[in-house]
PAZA-680765 format. One line per 3 residues: number of its first residue (from 1); for each residue y, z, x of C-alpha. Coordinates in Angstrom, 2 decimals. Layout:
// PAZA-680765
NUM = Y Z X | ... $
//
This chain:
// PAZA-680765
1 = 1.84 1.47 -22.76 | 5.44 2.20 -22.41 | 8.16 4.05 -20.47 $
4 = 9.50 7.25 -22.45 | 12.84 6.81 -20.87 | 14.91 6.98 -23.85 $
7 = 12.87 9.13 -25.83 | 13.42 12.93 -25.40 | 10.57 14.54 -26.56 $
10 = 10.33 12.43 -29.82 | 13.37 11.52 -31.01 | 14.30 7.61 -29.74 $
13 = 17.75 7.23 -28.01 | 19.31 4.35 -26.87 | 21.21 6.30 -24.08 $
16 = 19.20 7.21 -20.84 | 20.23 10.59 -19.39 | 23.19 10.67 -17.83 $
19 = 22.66 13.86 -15.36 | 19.60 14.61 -13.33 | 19.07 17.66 -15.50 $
22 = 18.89 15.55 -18.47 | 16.89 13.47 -16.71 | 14.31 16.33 -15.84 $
25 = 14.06 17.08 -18.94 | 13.06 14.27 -20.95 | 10.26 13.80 -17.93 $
28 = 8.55 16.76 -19.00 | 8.54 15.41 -22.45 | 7.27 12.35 -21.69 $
31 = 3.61 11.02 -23.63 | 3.79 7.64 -22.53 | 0.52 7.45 -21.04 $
34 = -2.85 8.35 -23.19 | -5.13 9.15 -20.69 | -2.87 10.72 -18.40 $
37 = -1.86 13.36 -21.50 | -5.42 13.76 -21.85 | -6.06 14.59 -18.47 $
40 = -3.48 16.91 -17.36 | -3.77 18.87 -20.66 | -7.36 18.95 -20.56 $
43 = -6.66 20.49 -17.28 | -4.49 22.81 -18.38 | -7.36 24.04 -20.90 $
46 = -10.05 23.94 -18.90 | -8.16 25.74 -15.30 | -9.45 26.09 -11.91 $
49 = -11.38 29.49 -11.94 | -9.12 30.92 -9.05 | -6.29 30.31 -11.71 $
52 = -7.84 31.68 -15.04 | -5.55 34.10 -15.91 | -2.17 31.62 -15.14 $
55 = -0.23 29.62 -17.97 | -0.60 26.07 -16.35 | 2.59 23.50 -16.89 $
58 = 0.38 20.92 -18.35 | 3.37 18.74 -18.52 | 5.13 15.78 -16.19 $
61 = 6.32 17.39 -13.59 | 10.08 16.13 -12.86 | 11.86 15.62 -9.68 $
64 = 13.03 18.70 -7.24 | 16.43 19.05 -5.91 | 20.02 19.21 -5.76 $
67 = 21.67 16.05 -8.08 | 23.79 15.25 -4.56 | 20.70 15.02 -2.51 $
70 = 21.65 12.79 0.39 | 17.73 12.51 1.35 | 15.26 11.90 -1.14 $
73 = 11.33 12.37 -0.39 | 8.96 10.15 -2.64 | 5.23 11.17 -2.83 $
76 = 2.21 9.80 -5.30 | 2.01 11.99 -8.09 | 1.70 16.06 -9.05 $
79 = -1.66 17.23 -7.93 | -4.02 18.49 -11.00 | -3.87 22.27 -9.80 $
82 = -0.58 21.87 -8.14 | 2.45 20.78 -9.82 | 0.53 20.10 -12.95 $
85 = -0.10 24.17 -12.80 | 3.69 25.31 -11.39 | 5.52 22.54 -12.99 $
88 = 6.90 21.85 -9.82 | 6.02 18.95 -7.16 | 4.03 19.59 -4.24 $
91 = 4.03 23.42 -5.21 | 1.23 25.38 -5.23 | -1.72 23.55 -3.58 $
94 = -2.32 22.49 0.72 | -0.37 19.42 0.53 | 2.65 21.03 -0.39 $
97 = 2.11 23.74 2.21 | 2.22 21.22 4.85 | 5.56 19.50 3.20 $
100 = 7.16 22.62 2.76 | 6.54 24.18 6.12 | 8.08 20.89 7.77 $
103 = 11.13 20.86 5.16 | 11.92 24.73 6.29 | 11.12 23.99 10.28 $
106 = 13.32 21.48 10.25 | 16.25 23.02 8.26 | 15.67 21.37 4.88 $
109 = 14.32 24.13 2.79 | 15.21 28.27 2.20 | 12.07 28.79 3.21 $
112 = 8.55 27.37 4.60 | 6.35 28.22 1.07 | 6.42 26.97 -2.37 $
115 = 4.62 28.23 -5.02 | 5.62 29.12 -8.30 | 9.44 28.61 -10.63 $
118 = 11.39 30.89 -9.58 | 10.06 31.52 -5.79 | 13.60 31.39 -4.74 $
121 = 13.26 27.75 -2.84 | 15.84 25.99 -2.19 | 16.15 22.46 -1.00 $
124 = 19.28 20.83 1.48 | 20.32 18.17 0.87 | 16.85 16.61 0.07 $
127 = 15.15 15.85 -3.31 | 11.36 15.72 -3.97 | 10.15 13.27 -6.77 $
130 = 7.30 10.94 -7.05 | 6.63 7.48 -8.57 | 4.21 8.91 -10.82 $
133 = 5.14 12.37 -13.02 | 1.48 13.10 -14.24 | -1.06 14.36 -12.27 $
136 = -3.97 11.47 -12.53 | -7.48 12.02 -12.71 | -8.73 11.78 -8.93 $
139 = -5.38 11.19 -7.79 | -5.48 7.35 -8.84 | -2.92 6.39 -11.28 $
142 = -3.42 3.08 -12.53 | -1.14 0.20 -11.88 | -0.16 -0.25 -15.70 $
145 = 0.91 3.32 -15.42 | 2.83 3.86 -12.42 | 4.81 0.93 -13.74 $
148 = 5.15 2.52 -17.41 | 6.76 5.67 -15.58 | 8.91 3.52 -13.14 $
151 = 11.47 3.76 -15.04 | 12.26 7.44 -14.56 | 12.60 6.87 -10.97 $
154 = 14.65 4.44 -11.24 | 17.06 6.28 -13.31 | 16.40 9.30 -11.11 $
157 = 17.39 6.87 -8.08 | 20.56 5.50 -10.03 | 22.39 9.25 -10.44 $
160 = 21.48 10.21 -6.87 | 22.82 6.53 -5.72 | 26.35 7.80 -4.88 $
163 = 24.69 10.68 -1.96 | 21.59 8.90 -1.18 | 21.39 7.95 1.82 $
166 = 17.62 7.80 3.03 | 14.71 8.00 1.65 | 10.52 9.57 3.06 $
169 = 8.29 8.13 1.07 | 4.62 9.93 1.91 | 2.08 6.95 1.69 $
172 = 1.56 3.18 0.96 | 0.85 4.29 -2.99 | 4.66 5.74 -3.33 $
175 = 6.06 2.82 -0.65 | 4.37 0.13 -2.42 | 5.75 1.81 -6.13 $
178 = 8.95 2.47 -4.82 | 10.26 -1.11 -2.84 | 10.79 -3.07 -6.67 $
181 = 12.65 0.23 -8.31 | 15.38 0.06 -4.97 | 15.30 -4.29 -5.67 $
184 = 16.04 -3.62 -9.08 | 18.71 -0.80 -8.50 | 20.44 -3.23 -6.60 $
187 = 19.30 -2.75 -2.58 | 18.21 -6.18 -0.65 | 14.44 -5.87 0.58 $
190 = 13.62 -7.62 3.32 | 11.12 -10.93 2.60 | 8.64 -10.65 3.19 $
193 = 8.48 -7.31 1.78 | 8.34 -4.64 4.79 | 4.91 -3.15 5.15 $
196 = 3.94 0.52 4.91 | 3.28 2.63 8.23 | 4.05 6.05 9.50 $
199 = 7.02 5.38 11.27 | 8.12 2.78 9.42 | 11.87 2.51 9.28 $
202 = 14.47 0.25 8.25 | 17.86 -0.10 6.78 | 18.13 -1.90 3.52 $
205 = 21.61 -2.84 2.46 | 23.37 -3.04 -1.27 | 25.31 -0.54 -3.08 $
208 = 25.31 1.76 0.19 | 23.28 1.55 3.29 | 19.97 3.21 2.72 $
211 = 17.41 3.81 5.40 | 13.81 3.66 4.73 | 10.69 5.68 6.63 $
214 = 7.49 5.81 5.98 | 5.14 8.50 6.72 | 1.55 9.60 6.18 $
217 = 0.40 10.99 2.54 | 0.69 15.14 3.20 | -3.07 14.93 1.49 $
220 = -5.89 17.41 2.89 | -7.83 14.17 4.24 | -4.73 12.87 6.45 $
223 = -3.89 16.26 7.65 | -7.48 18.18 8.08 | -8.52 14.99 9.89 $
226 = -5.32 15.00 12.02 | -4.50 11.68 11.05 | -0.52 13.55 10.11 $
229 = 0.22 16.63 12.11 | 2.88 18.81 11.33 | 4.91 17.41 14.39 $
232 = 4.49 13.49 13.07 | 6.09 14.93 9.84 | 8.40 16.75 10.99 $
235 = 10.02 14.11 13.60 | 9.83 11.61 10.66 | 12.22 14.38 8.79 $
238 = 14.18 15.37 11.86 | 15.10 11.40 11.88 | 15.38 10.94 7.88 $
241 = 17.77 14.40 7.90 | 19.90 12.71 11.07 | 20.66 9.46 9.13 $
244 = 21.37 11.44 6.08 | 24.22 12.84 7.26 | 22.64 16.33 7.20 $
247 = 22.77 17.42 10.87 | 20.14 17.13 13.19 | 17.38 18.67 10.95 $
250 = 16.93 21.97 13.29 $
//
């Protein structure tokens, strides 16, 4: 199994992309991983009945955002009805409900719902991407392939590296995927390697000072249970949009 990252769509390159729209669109061409093709287009086939008569994406599902995002959020991977059906993350399914809502109460998002291409969102200053671009069966990837897509987010992290400036990441899955791609891009991580918690924030040096927070998974089980509220996530964003540089996320 292998990153795609200088394939686009078939053809093999030896240049990565050099702009996040590039970038975007090689992910959706991307067939590195068998039995995540399988799934997600099987998926696509098959539908959820309450979306019979909708075209489903069926693809990965690239990152979301403008390419001079000063904050960048990092979740798990597009949910099989979700982003695997709009083509965009965390559109179209509870979780991203929640995100959205806190994005657009705290002045990060046109407005508090996201659900199809072409709803009219629009994001501030803030990015939405994922370490994994496929939606995996039971929302598991495996280890062999979150690390054959890491290389997408790395790239993805290397053209937003001249605005970034923090970074969300929802759950120990994306925290745990994400801490090697900043090593590698060049940002000192603490040893031993910080661990995971809503809450958890720190700064990491390198290239430009970055500041990391961690916050609960937006999944149905960590907010139906009340384990993540919609006031935990948004004071996590409030303090991610404040050392972003983009005001004092009201």
């Amino acid at each position: 199994m292998r990153s795609n990252l200088v394939e686009d769509n078939g053809p093999v390159t030896k240049r990565p992309p050099s702009t996040l729209a590039g970038l975007d669109a090689a992910v959706s061409g991307c067939r590195a991983c068998p039995r995540l093709v399988r799934w997600r287009e099987d998926v696509a086939r098959t539908k959820r009945a309450a979306f019979r008569d909708e075209t489903y994406w069926g693809r990965p599902v690239p990152g979301f955002g403008p390419p001079d995002a000063a904050l960048a959020i990092v979740g798990l991977a597009p949910a099989a009805h979700g982003g695997n059906r709009t083509g965009r993350m965390f559109t179209g399914d509870r979780s991203g409900d929640v995100l959205f809502q806190a994005l657009y109460d705290v002045g990060l998002a046109s407005q508090p719902e996201s659900t199809h291409l072409g709803d009219g969102l629009e994001l501030r200053g803030t990015r939405v991407t994922a370490p994994v671009h496929c939606a995996p069966p039971e929302n598991k990837p495996t280890p062999a392939e979150r690390d054959a897509c890491r290389p997408w987010l790395a790239r993805e992290l290397e053209l937003l590296r001249p605005t970034l400036r923090a970074v969300v990441v929802l759950g120990a899955f994306g925290w745990q995927a994400l801490l090697p791609v900043l090593a590698d891009a060049g940002w000192r991580i603490p040893r031993p390697r910080p661990v995971f918690g809503h809450g958890a924030c720190l700064v990491l040096g390198g290239p430009s000072e970055l500041h990391l927070l961690g916050s609960y998974h937006v999944s149905q089980r960590n907010t139906q249970t009340g384990r993540l509220t919609p006031a935990m996530l948004r004071a996590v964003l409030t303090d991610a949009a404040r050392k972003a540089g983009l005001g004092d996320g009201t």
